[in-house]
Steps between C-alpha positions, in 0.01 A plus 500: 500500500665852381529780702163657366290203545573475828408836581195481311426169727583703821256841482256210335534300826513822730164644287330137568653525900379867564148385342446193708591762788243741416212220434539340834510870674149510364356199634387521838688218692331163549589516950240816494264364274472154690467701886227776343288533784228456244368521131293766345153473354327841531264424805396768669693451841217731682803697660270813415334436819814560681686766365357800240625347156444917321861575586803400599708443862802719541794538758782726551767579730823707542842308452817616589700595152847661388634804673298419846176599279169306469333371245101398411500141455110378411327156383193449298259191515201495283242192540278373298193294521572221272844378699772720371703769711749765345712680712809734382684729722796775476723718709568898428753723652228766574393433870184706423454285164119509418454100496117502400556793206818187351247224578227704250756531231643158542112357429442746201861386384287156409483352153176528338401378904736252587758588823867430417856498730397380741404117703230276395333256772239326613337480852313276725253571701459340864311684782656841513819431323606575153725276411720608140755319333712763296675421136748739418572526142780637399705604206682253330802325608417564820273194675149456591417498904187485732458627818179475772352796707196468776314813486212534837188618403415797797236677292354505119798824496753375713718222485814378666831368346579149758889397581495237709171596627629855607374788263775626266274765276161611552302601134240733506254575177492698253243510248527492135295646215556218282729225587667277197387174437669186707634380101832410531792284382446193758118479304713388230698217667313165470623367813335772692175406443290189693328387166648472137125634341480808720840586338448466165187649510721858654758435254231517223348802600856673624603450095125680398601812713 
């Protein structure tokens, strides 16, 4: 083999490696699918009678940041009646940053009504406790992971952020005008969803929008 066909063979063999790379970056890894805490088929959960579903639950707090300044470090969780949870969050230099003016913009930032950058779950319901299991999606070739939060329902405006059944955030409500749609990339992912029909069915009618 000459000096140029090897070459060629190497950046073809790199191309192939950095392809594979990307392909499995997108696929969300079998160890989360198989301990989901549970599948998705658009029931109505009925947490509307716990907590007012017209808005979303926010939280901020002052962190220490450079120079011996603060910072406004907030969280986001939006829930919705058919299973799913959103939840996004950021951190500004401005100690007097106005968190629910950013959370309006971020919503209105949607595309046509679909919420982006941020996590994707779903929750459980049991008693007073929200249970969510978090996907975090990011860019590729950087890996899929999951994570689990208890949120404690206090009031249909107030709920309460559970480490190790001590409170680490409380969320109050904020309403929204019109909050996007719960459409989002895990919809697309067969596993996610407890029957095969249900799925194709979305996928049909996701492809007609």
């Amino acid at each position: 083999m000459n000096i140029i066909m090897y070459k060629k063979h190497f950046f073809k063999m790199i191309y192939i490696l950095s392809l594979l790379m990307i392909v499995n970056s997108c696929v969300v890894p079998r160890h989360i699918k198989n301990t989901f805490i549970g599948c998705y088929d658009g029931t109505p959960t009925g947490i509307d009678t716990l907590l007012d579903l017209s808005g979303c639950f926010h939280t901020s707090s002052l962190v220490p940041f450079r120079n011996e300044r603060l910072a406004t470090n907030f969280y986001v969780l939006i829930f919705y009646n058919d299973g799913m949870v959103f939840r996004f969050g950021g951190v500004s230099s401005d100690p007097f940053y106005n968190v629910p003016a950013r959370i309006q913009q971020k919503l209105y930032e949607a595309y046509p009504d679909r919420l982006r950058n941020g996590d994707w779950g779903l929750y459980e319901l049991k008693d007073d406790i929200i249970k969510v299991q978090f996907i975090y999606r990011p860019n590729p070739p950087e890996k899929y992971d999951s994570y689990i939060v208890r949120y404690k329902v206090i009031d249909k405006h107030t709920i309460q952020e559970m480490l190790f059944n001590d409170i680490k955030e409380t969320y109050n409500f904020m309403p929204i005008e019109k909050l996007p749609s719960s459409e989002c990339w895990l919809k697309s992912e067969k596993w996610f969803w407890c029957d095969e029909e249900l799925y194709k069915r979305h996928k049909q009618t996701s492809k007609s929008r």
